[in-house]
DRENLOGU-639983 format. One record per atom (N, C-alpha, C, O): y, z, x. Coordinates in pm, whole numbers, plus 50000, padded with zeros to 5 digits. Example, Ala and Ser with C-alpha at 12.3 -4.5 7.8 and 13.67 -1.06 7.14 Angstrom:
# DRENLOGU-639983
494315078051319 495505078051230 496705078051320 496685084651424 497755070851285 498945071451367 500035078751290 501145080451341 
END
This chain:
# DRENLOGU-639983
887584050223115 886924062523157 885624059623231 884804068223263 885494044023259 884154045823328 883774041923475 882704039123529 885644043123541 885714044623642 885354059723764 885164070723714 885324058623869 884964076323940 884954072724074 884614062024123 885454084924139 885544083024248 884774078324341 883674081424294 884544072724445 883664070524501 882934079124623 881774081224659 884244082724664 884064096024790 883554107024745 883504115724831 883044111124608 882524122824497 881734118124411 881654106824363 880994129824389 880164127624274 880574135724149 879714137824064 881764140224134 882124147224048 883434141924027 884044138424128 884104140323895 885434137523905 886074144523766 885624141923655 886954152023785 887454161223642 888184149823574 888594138923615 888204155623463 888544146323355 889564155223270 890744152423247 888984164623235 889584175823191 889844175323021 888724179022985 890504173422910 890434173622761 889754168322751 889684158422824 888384171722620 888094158222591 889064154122487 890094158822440 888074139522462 888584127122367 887834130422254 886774136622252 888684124222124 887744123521990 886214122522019 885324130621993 886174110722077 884784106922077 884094113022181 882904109922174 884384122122297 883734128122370 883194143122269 882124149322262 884374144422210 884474156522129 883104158022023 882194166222012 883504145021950 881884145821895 880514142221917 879544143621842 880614136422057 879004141822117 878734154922173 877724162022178 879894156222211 879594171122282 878904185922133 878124195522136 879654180322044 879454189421917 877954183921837 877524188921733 877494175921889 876174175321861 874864180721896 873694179821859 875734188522004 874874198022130 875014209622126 874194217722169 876434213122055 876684227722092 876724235121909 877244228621819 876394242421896 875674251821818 876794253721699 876474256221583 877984252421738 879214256521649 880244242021659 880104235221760 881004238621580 882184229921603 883374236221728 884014246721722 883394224521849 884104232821936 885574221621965 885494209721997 886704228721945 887944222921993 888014216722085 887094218722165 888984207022123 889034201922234 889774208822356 889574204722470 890714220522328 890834229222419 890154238522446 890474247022529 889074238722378 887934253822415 886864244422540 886094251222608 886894227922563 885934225322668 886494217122747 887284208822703 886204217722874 886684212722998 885454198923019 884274200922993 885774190623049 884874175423084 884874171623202 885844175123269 883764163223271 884134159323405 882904148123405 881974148223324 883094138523510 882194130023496 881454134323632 881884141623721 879944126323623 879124132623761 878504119823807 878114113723707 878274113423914 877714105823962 876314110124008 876184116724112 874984105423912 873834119723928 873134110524030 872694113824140 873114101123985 871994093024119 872274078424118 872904073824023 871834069924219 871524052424211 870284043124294 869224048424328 870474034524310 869284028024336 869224022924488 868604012824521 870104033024596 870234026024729 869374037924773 869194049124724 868934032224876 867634039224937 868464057525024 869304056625113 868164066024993 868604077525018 868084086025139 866994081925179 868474094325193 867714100125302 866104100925269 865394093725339 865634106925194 864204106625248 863524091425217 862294090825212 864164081825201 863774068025248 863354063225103 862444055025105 863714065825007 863064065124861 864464058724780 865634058224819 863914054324663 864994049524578 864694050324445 863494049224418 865434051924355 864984047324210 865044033624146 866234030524137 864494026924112 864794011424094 865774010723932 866154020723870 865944000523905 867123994723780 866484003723656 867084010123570 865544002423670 864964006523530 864484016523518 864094019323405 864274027423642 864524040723627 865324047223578 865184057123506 866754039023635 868364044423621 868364051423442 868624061723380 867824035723417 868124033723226 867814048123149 868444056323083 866314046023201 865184057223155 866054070623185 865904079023096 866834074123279 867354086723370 868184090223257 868194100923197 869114076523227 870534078223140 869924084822996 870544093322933 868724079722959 868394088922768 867984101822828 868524111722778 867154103722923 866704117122959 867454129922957 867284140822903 868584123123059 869834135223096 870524140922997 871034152123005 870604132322885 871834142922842 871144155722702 870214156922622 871974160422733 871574177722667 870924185422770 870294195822750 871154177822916 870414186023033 871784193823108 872964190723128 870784207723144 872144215223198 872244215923327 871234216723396 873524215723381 873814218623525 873604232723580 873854242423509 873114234123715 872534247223725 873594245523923 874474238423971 872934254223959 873514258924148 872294262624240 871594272724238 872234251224323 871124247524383 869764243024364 868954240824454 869554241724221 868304235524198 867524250924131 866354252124093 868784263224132 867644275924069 867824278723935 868914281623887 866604277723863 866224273723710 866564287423631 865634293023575 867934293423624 868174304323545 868994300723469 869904292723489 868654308323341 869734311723214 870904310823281 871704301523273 871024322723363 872484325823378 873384313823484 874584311023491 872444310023542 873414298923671 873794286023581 874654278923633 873294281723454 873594270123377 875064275323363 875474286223321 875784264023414 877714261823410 877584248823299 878094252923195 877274240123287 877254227923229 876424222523169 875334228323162 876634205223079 875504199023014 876124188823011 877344187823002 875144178123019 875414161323013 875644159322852 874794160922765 876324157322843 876674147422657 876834132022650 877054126022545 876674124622797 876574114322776 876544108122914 877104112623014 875644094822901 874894091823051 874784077323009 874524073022897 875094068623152 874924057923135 874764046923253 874764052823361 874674036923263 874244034523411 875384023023449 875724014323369 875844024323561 877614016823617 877094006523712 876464009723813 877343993923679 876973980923783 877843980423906 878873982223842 878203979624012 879283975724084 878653960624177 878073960524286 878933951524108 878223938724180 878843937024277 878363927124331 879773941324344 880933934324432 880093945624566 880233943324687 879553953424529 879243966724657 877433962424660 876903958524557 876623963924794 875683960924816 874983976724878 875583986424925 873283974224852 872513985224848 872513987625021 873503981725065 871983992025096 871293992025241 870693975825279 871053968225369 869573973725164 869243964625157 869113950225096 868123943625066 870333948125090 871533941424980 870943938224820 870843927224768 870743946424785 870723946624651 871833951624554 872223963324561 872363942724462 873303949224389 873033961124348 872033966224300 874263965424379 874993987624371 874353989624212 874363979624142 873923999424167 874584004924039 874054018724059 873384021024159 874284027023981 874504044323961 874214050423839 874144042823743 874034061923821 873644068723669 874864078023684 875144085323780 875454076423580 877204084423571 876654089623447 876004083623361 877164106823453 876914115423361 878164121523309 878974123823399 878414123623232 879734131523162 879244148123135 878194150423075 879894156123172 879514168823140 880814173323082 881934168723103 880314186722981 881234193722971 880694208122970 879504210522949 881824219522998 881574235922995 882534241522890 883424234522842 882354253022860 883194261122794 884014262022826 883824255522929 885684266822836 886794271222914 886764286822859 887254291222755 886004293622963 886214307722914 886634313723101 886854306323197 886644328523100 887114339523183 886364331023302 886794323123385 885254335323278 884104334623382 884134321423457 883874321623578 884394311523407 884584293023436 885464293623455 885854290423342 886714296023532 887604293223558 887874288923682 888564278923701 887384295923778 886874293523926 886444281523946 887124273124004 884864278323884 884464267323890 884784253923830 884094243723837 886304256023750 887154245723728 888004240423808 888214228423826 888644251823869 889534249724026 888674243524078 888914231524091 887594247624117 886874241724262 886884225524218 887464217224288 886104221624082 886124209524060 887384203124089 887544194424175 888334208124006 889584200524016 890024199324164 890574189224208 889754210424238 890284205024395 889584197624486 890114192224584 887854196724444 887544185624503 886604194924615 886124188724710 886404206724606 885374212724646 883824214324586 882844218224650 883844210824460 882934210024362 882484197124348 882684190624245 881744191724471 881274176024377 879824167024445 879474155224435 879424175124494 878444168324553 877224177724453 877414189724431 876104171024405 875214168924271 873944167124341 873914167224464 872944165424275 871674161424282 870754163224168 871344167524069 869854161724156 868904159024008 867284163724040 866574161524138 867034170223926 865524174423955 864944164323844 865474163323733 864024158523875 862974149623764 861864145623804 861514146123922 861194141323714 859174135323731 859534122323726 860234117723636 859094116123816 858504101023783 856904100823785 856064109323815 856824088123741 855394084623704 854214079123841 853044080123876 855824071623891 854834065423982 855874066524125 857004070724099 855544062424308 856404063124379 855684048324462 854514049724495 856294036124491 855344023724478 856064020724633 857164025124664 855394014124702 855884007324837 856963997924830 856603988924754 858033995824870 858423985424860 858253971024939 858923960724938 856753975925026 856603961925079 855473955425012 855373943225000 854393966124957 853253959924889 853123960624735 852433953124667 853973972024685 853913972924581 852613981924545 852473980224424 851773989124582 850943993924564 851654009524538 852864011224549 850624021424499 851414035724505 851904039824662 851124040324756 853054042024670 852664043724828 851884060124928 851864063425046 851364066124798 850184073624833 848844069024887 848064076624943 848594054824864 847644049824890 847514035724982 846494030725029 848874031124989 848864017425039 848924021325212 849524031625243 848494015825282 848564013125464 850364010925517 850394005725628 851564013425469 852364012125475 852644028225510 851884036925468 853954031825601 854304040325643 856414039425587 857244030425601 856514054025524 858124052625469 858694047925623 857944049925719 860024041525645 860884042625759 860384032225871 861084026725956 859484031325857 858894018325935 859104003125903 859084000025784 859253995425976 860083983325972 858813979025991 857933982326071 858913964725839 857293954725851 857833941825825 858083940425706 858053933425885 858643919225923 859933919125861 860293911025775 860733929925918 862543929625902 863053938725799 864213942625785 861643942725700 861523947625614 861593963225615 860423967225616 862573975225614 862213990825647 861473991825535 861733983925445 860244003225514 859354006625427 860124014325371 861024018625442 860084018425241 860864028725129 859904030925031 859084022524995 860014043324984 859494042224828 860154045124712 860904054924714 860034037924599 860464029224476 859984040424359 858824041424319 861084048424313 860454055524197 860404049724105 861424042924091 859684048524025 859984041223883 859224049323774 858334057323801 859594046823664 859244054023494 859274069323503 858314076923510 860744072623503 860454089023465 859894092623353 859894085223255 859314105123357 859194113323218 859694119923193 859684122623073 860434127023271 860564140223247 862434142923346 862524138323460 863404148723295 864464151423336 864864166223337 865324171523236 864654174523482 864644192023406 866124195323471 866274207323450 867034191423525 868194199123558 869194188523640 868674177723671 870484190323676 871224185723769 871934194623858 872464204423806 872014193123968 872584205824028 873954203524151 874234193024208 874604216124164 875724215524256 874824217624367 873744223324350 875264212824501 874704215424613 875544211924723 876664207024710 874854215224856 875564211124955 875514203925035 876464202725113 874374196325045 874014184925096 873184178825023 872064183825023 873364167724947 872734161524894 871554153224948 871584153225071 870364145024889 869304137824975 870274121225019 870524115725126 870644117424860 871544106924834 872974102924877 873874109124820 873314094624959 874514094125040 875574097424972 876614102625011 875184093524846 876904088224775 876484094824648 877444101424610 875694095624584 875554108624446 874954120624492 875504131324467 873704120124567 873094133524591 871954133024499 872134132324378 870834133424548 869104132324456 868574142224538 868804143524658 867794149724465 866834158624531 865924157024381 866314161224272 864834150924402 863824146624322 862844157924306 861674154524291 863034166924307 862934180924268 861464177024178 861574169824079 860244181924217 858874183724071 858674169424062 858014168323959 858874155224120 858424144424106 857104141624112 856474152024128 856184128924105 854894135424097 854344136724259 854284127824344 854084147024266 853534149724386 854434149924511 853934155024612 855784144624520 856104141624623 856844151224730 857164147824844 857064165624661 857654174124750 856674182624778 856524187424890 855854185524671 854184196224683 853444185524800 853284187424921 853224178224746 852124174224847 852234160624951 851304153624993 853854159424981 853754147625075 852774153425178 851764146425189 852804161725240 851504163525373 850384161525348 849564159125436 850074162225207 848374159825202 848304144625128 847264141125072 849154138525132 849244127425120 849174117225230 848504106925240 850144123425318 849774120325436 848144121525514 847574111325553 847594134025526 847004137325535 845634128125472 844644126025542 845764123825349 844684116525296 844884101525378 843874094525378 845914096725438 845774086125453 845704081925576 845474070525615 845954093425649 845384093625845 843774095025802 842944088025860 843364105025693 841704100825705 841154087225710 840414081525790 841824083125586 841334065225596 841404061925657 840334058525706 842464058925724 842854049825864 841314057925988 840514050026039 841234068626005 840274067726082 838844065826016 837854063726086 838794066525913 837344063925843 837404046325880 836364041425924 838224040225867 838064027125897 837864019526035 837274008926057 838734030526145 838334029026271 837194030726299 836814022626384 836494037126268 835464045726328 834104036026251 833014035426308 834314029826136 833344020626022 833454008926096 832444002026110 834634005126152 834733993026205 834203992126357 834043980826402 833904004026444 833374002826576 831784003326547 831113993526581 831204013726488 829904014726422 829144000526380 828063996626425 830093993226270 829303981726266 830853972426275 831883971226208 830353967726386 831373956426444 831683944226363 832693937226380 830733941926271 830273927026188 830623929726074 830143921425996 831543941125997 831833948125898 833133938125881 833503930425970 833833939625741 834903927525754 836093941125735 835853950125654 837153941025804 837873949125792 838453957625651 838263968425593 839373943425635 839723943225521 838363950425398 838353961225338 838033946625398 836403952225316 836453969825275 836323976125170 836733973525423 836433987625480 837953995325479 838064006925520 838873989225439 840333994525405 840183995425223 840894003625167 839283987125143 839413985925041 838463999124979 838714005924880 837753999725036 836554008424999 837334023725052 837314031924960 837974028925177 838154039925168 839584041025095 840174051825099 840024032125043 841024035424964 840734042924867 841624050724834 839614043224798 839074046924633 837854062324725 836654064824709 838354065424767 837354079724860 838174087524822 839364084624809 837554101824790 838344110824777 838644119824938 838814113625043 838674134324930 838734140425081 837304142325128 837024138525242 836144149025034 835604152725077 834254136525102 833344136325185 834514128525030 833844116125087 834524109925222 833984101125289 835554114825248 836234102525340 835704117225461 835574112825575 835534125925454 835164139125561 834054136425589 833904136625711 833014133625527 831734131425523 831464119525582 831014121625695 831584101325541 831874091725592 832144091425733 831264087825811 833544095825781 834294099325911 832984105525978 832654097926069 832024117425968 831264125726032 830274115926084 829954114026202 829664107625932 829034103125963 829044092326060 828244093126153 830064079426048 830584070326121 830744076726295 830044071426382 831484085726325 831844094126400 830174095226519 829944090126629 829314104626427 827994105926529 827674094126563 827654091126682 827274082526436 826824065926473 827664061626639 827094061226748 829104058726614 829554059126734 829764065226855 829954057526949 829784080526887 829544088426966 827664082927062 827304083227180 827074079426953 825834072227019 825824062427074 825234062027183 826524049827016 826914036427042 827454038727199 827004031927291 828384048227217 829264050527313 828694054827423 829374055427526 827454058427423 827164070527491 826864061327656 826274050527664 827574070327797 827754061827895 826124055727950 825284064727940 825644044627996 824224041828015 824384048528167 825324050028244 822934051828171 822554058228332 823124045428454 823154033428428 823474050628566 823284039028684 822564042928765 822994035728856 821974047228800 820184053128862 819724050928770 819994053328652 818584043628849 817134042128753 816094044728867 816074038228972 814954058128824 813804061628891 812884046228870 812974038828772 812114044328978 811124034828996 810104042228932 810184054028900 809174035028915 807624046628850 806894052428974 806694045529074 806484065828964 805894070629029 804704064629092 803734058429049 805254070029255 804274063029332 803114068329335 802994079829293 802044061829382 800334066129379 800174071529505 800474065829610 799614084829489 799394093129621 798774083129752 797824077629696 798804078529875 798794068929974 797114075230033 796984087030068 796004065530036 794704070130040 794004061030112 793754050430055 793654062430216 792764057030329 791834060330395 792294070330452 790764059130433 789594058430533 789684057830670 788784059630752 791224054130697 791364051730793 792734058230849 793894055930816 791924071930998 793324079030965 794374073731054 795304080731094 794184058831092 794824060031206 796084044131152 796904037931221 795614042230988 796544032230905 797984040630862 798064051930815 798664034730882 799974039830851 800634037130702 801754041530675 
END
């Protein structure tokens, strides 16, 4: 059972098993038959770099797999009572050494087992699964941190740009240590090629990638502008220092740096007045 499709992130399963049976009944409120719930496995996320250029590393996966389960499946990422169809009862993370990342790192994935009720209302959304219209997923969660993968630093703060190639190297960022796991969802385009991630409430990274950005075009010109001002300044020095600036120091800095050079700059005259001449005074009116 801990095979799945690959072309999907969803694959029906359909009865459970003894032993699916009694995790699932550890979750659900009453002892439930094995014909009262329908099962399916979900491919929720993995560690190959995904459209918005990000990845979760090995040991996210792990962390993902205790998080998820008793987490419910919802439709589109919207957090209602009523859109919950499903719940993970069991999560775990799938090696495939033989398959390589983007950036050849061995494959692996966070495979979730869900199950639903088999009532009136679910019936639809059992067809769809079973025909293979139902399977593309994604995941809302917090991580702790989102790190460069060329420097290793946060990549909120490091001089590295996502998608940009640095000696052969494309820039990505590296989620690592979740806390927090709030939903999995059906969708229609996933972020993730092959499971579907939408990192939904991570820290900071869908609220405030622009002012993230934003903080780090300041630096970059607080450092231009520090480095024309005083020429004899050591670069490196002046990348280290506006790293630890907040906005309204690196606004201030920039202003200041900014006038210093606007002066430095300023074009020199090419006329130059001689000193005023002395009124021409003689005795003699006939000296020229």
């Amino acid at each position: 059972m801990t095979d799945i499709c690959k072309a999907a992130a969803v694959k029906a399963i359909g009865q459970a098993g003894p032993e699916d049976l009694a995790l699932i009944n550890q979750l659900s409120r009453r002892e439930l038959d094995a014909d009262e719930v329908y099962t399916f496995a979900v491919r929720l996320c993995d560690n190959d770099i995904d459209r918005d250029c990000e990845r979760f590393d090995e040991g996210a996966l792990e962390r993902l797999a205790e998080l998820f389960v008793g987490v419910s499946g919802v439709f589109d990422h919207e957090w209602s009572a009523r859109g919950q169809a499903a719940r993970i009862y069991r999560a775990q993370v799938v090696r495939e050494d033989s398959v390589r990342t983007q950036d050849g790192r061995p494959y692996c994935f966070l495979k979730g087992w869900a199950y639903m009720v088999r009532t009136k209302d679910n019936e639809g959304l059992i067809a769809e699964i079973d025909a293979g219209i139902k399977r593309e997923v994604s995941v809302g969660c917090a991580v702790e941190r989102v790190v460069c993968s060329i420097c290793g630093q946060d990549l909120a703060d490091c001089p590295h740009q996502k998608g940009e190639e640095y000696e052969g190297q494309v820039c990505h960022g590296v989620l690592t240590h979740p806390t927090d796991a709030y939903e999995w969802s059906f969708v229609a385009v996933p972020a993730q090629r092959r499971a579907g991630v939408i990192k939904s409430a991570k820290r900071l990274e869908d609220e405030a990638r622009l002012g993230r950005r934003y903080l780090k075009g300041l630096r970059k010109e607080l450092v231009r502008l520090a480095g024309l001002a005083e020429p004899e300044a050591d670069h490196e020095l002046l990348v280290r220092v506006a790293d630890k600036l907040d906005e309204e120091e690196l606004l201030g800095l920039t202003k200041l740096c900014r006038g210093k050079v606007d002066k430095l700059l300023l074009p020199a005259v090419q006329l130059r007045y001689a000193p005023q001449e002395q009124p021409f005074q003689s005795d003699d009116p006939f000296r020229i």
